[in-house]
LODOPA-27317 format. One line per field, with one value per atom (N, C-alpha, C): residue number from 1; atom name; x negated, y, z. Coordinates in Angstrom, 1 decimal, m for minus. Atoms other than C-alpha are relative to their C-alpha. Layout:
# LODOPA-27317
i <- (NUM  ...) $
at <- (CA  ...) $
x <- (X  ...) $
y <- (Y  ...) $
z <- (Z  ...) $
***
This chain:
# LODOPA-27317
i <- (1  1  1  2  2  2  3  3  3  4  4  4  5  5  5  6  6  6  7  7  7  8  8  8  9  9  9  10  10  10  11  11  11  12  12  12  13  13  13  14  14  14  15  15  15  16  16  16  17  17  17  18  18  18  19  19  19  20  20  20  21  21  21  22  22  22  23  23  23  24  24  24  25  25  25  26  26  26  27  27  27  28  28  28  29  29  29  30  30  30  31  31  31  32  32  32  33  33  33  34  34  34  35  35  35  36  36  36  37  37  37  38  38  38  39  39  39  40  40  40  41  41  41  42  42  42  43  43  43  44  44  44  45  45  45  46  46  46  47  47  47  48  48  48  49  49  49  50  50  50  51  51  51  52  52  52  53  53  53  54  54  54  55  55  55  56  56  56  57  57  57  58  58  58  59  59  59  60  60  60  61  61  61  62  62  62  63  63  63  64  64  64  65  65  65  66  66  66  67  67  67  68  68  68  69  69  69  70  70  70  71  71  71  72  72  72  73  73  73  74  74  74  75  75  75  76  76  76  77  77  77  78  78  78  79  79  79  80  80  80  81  81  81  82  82  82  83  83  83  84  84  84  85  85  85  86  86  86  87  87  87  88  88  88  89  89  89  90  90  90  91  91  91  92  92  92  93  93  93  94  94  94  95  95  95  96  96  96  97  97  97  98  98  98  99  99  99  100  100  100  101  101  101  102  102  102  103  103  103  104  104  104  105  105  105  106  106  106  107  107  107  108  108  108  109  109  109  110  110  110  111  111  111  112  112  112  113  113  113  114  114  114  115  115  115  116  116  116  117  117  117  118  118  118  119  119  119  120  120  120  121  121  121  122  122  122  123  123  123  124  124  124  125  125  125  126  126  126  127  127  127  128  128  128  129  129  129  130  130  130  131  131  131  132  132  132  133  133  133  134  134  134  135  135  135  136  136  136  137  137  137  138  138  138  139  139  139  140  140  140  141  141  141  142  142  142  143  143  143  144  144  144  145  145  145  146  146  146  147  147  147  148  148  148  149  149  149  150  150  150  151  151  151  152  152  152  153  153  153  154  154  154  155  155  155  156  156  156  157  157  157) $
at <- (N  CA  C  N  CA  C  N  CA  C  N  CA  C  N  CA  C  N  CA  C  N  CA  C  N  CA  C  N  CA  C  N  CA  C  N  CA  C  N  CA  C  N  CA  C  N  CA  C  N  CA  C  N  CA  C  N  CA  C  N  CA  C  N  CA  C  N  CA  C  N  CA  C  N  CA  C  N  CA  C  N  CA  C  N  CA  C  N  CA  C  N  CA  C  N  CA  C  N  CA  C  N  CA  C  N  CA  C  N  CA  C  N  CA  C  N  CA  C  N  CA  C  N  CA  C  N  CA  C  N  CA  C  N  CA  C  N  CA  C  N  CA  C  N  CA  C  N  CA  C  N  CA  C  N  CA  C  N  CA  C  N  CA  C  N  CA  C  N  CA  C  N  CA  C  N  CA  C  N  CA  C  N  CA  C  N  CA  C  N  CA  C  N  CA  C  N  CA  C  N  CA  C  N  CA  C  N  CA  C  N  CA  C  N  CA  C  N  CA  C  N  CA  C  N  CA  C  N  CA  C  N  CA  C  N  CA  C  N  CA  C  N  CA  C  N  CA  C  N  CA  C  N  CA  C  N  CA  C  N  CA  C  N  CA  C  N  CA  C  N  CA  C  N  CA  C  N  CA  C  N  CA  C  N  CA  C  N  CA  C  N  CA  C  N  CA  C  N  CA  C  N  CA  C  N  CA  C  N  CA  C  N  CA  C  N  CA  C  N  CA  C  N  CA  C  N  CA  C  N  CA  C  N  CA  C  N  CA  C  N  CA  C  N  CA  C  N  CA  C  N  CA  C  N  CA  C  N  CA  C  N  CA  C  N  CA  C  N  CA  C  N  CA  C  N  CA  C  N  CA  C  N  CA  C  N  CA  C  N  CA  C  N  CA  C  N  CA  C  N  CA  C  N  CA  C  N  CA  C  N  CA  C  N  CA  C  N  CA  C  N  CA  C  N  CA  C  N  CA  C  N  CA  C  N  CA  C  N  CA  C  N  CA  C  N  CA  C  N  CA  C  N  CA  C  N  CA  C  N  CA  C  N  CA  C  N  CA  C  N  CA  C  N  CA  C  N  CA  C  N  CA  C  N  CA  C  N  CA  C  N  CA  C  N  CA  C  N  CA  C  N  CA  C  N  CA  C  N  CA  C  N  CA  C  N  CA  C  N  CA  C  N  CA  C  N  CA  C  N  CA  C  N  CA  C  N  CA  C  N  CA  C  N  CA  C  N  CA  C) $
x <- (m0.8  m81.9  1.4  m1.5  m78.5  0.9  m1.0  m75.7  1.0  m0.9  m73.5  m0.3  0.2  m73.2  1.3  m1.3  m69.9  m0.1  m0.1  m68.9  1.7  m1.3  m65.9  0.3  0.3  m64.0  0.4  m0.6  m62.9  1.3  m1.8  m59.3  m0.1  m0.2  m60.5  0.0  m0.1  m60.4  m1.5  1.0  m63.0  m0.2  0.7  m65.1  m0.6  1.1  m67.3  m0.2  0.6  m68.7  m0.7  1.4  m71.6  m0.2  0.2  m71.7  m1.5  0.6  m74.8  m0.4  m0.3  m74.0  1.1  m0.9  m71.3  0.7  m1.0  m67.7  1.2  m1.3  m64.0  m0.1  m0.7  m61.9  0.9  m0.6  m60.1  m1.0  1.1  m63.2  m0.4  0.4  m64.3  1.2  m0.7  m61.2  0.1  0.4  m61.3  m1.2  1.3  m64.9  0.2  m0.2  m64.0  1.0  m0.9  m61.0  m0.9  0.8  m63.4  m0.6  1.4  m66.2  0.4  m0.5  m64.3  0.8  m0.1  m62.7  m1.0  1.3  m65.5  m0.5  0.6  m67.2  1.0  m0.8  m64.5  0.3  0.0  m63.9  m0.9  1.5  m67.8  0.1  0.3  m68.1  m1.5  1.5  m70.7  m1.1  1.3  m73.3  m0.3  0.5  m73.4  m1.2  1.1  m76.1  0.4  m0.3  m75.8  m0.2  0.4  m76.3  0.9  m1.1  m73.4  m0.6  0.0  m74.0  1.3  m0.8  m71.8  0.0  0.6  m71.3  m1.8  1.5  m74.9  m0.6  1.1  m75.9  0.2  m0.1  m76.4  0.7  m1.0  m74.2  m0.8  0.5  m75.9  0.2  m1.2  m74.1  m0.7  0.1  m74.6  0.9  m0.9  m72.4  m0.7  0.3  m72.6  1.2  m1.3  m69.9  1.1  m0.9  m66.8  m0.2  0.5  m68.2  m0.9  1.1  m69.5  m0.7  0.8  m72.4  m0.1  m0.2  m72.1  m1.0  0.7  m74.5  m0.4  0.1  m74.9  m1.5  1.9  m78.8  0.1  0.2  m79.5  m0.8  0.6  m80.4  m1.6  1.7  m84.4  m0.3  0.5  m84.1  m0.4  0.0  m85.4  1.0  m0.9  m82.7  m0.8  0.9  m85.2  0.0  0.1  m85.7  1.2  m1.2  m82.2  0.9  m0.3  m81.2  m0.7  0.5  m83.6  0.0  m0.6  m82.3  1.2  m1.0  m79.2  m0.2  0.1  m80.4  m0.6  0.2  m82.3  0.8  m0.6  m79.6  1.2  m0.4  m77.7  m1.0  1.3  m81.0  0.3  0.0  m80.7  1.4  m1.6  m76.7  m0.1  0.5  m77.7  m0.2  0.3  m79.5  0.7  m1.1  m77.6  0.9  m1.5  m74.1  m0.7  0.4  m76.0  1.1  m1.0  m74.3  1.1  m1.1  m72.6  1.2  m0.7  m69.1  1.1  m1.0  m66.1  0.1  m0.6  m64.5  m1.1  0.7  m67.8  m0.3  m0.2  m68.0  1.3  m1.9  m64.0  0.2  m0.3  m64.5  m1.0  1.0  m67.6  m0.6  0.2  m68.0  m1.1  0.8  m69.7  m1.5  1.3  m72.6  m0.6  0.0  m72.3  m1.0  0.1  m72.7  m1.9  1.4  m75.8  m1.3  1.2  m77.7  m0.2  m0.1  m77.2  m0.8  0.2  m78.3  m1.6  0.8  m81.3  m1.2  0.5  m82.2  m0.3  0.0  m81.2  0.0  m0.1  m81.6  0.1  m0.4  m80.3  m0.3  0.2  m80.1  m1.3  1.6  m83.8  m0.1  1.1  m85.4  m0.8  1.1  m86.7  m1.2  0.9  m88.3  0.5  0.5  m89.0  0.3  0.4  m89.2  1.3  m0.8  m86.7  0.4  m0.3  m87.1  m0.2  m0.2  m87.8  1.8  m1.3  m84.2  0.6  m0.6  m82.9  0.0  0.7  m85.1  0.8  m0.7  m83.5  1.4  m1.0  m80.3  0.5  0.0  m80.6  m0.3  m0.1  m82.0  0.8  m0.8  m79.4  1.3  m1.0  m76.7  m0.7  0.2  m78.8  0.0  m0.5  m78.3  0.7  m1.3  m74.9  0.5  m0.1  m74.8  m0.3  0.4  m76.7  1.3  m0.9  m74.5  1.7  m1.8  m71.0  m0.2  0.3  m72.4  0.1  m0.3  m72.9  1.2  m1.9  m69.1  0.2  m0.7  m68.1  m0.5  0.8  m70.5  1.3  m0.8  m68.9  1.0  m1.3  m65.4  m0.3  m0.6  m65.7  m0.1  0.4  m67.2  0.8  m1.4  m64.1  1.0  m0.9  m62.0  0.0) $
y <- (1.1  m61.0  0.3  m0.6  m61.0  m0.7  0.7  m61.4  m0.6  0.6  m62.8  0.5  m0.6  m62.8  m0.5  0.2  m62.6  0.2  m0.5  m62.9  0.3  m0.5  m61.0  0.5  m0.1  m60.5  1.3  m1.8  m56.7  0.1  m0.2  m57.7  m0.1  m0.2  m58.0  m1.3  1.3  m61.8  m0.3  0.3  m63.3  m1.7  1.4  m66.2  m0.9  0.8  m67.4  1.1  m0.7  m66.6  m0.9  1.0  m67.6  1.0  m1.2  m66.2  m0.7  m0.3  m66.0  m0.2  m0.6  m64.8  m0.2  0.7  m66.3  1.1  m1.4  m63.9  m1.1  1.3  m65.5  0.8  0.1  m65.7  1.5  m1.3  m62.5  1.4  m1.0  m60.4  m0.4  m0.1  m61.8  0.2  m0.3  m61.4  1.8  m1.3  m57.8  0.7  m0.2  m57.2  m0.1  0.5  m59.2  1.7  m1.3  m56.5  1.5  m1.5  m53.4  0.4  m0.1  m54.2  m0.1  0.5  m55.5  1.8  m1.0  m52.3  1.2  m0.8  m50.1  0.0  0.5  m51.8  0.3  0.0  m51.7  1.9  m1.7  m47.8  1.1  m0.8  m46.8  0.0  0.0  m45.9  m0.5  0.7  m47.8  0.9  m0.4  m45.0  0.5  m0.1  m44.9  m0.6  0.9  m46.3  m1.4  1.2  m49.9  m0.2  0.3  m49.6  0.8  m0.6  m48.6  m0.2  m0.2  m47.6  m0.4  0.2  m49.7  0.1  0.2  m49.2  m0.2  0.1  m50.2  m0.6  0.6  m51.7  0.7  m0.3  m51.8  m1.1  0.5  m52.9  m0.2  0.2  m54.3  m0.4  0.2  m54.9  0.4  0.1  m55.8  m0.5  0.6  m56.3  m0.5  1.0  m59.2  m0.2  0.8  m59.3  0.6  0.0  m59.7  0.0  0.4  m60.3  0.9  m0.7  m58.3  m1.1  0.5  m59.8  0.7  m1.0  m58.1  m0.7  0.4  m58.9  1.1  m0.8  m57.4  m0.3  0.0  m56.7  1.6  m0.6  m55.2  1.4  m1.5  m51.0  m0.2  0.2  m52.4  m0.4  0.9  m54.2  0.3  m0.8  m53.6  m0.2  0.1  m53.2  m0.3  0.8  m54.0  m1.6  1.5  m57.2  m1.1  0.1  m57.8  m0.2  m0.1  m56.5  m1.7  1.2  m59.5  m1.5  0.9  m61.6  m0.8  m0.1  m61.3  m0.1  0.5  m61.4  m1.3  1.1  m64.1  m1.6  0.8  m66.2  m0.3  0.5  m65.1  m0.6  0.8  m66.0  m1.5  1.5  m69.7  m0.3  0.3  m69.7  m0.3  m0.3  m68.5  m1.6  1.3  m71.4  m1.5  1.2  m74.2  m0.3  0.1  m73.4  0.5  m0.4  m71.8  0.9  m1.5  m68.0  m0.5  m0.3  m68.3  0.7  m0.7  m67.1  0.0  0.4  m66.8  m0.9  1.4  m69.5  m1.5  1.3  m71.9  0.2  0.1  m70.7  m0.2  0.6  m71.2  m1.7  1.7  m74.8  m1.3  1.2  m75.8  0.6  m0.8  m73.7  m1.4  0.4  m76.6  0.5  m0.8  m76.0  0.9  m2.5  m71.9  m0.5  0.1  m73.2  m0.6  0.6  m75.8  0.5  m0.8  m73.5  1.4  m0.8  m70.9  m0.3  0.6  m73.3  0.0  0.2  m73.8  1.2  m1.1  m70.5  1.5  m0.9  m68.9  m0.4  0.3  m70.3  0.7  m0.8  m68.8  1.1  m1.5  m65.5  0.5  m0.2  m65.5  m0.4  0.9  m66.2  m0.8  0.6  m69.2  m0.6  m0.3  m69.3  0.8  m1.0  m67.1  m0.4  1.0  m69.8  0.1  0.0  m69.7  m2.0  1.1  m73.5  m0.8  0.7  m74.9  m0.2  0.4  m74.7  m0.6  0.5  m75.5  m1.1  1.1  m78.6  m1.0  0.6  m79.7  m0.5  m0.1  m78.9  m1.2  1.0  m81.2  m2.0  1.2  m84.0  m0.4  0.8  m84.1  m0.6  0.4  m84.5  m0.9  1.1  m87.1  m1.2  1.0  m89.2  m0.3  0.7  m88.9  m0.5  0.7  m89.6  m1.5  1.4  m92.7  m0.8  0.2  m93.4  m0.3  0.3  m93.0  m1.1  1.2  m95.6  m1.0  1.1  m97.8  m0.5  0.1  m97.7  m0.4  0.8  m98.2  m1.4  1.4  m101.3  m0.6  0.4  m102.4  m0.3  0.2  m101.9  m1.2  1.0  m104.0  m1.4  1.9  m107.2  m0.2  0.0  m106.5  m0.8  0.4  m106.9  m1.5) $
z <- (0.1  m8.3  m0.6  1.0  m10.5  0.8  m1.2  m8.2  m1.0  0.6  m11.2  m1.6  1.3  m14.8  m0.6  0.6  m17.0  m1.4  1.6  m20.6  0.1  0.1  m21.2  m1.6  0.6  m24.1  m0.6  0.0  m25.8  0.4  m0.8  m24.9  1.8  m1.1  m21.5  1.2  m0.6  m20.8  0.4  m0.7  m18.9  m0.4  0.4  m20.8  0.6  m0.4  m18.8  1.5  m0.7  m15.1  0.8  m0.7  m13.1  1.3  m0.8  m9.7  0.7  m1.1  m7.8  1.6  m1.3  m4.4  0.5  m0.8  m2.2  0.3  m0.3  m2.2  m0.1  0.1  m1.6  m1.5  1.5  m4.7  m0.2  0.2  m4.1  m0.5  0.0  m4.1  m1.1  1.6  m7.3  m1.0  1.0  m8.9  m0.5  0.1  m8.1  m0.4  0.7  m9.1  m1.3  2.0  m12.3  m0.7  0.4  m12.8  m0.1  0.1  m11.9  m0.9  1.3  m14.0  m1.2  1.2  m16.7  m0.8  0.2  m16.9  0.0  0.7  m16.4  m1.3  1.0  m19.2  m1.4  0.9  m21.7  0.3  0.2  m21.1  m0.9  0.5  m22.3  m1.2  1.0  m25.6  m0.6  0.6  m27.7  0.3  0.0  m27.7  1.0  m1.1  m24.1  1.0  m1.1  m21.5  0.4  m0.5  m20.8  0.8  m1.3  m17.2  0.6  m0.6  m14.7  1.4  m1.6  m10.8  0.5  m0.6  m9.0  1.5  m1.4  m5.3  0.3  m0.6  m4.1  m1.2  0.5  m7.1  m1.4  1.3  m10.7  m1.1  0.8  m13.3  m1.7  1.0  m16.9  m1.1  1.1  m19.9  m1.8  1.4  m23.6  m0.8  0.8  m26.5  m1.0  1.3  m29.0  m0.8  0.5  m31.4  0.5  m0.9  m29.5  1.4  m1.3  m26.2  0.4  m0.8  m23.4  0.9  m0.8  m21.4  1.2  m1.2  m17.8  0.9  m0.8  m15.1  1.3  m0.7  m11.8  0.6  m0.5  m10.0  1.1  m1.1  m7.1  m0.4  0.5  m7.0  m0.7  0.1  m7.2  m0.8  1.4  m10.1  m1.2  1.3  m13.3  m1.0  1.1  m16.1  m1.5  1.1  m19.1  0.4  m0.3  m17.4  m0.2  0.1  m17.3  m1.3  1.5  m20.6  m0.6  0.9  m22.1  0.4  m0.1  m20.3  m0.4  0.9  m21.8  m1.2  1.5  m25.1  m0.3  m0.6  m24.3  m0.1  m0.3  m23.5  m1.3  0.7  m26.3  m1.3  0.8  m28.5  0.1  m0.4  m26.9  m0.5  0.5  m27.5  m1.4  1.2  m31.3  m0.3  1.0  m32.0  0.2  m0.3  m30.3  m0.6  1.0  m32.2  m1.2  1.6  m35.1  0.0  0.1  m35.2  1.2  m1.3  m31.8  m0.3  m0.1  m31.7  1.6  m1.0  m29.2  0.3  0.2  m30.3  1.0  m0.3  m29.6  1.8  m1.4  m25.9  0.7  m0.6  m25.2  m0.2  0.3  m26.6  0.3  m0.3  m25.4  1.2  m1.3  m21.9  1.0  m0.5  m20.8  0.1  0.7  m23.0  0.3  0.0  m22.3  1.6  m1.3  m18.5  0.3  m0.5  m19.0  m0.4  0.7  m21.1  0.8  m0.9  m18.5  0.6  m1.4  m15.7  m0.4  m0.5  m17.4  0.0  0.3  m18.0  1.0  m1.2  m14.6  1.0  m0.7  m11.6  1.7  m1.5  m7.9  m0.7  0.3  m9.9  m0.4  0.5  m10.9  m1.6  1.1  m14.5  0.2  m0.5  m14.2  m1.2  0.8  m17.8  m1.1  1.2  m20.4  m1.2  1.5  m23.5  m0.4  0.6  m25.7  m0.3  0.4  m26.6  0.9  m0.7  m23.4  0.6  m0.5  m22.3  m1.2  1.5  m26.1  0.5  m0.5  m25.3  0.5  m0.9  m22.3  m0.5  0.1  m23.4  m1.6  1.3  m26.7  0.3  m1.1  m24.3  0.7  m1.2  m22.1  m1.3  0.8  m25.2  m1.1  0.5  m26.7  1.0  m1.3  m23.1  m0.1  0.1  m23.4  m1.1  0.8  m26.9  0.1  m0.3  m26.0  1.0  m0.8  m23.2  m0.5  0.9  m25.6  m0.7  0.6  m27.5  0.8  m1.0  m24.7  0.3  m0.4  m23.6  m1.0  1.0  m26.7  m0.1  m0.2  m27.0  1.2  m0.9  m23.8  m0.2  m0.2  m24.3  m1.5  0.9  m27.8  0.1  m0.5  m26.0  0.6  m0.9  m23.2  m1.1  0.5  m25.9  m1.1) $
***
């Protein structure tokens, strides 16, 4: 199970997080700081898997952005790893060449394409285009839906 997953960026800021597993706010900000640091210390042609306290630490770069994810000592790190790519795979095609910029301005998106991709820290599918899917459905609802309002508001007036 992945107790959380982070996008961080090489300066050190934190994009995006999705926790998991229930911690106050203090405890993830210190986690965020550990890892974040860890991570940013390793030289590229190092191992992308760090032993943290009891667990394991799993980490890919894209770009500007680290992908960080934590999984329990038992877990497999292959599994993990493609999960992360994975997700940036699904990112990929959504923005078309994903960058920073499109997760800082549309974090929603980062969030729903996550949600539908990970559920309580599990994979809950594999498919690349079933979440796309979803995620193209739900912003043709609200497309539909913005239209409505506007409709609305012009009879108002």
């Amino acid at each position: 199970m992945i107790n959380y997953l982070l996008l961080v960026s090489r300066q050190g800021k934190l994009r995006l997080a999705k926790w998991f597993t229930t911690m106050s706010s203090k405890a993830k900000a210190k986690l965020v700081y550990d890892i974040t640091q860890l991570v940013l210390a390793r030289k590229p042609k190092m191992c992308n898997v760090l032993e943290y306290r009891d667990t394991k630490v799993i980490y890919r770069r894209y770009a500007s952005l680290y992908f960080i994810c934590e999984v329990g000592a038992q877990e497999n790190e292959l599994l993990t790893l493609e999960l992360i790519h994975r997700y940036v795979e699904v990112l990929d095609r959504y923005f078309g060449n994903v960058c920073e910029l499109d997760l800082i301005f549309n974090f929603q998106k980062a969030y729903t394409i996550l949600d539908e991709l990970v559920i309580g820290g599990e994979m809950q599918d594999s498919s690349k285009k079933a979440p796309l899917n979803e995620v193209r459905r739900v912003d043709q609802f609200q497309d539909a839906e913005d239209v409505m309002d506007k409709i609305q508001q012009s009879y108002l007036m």
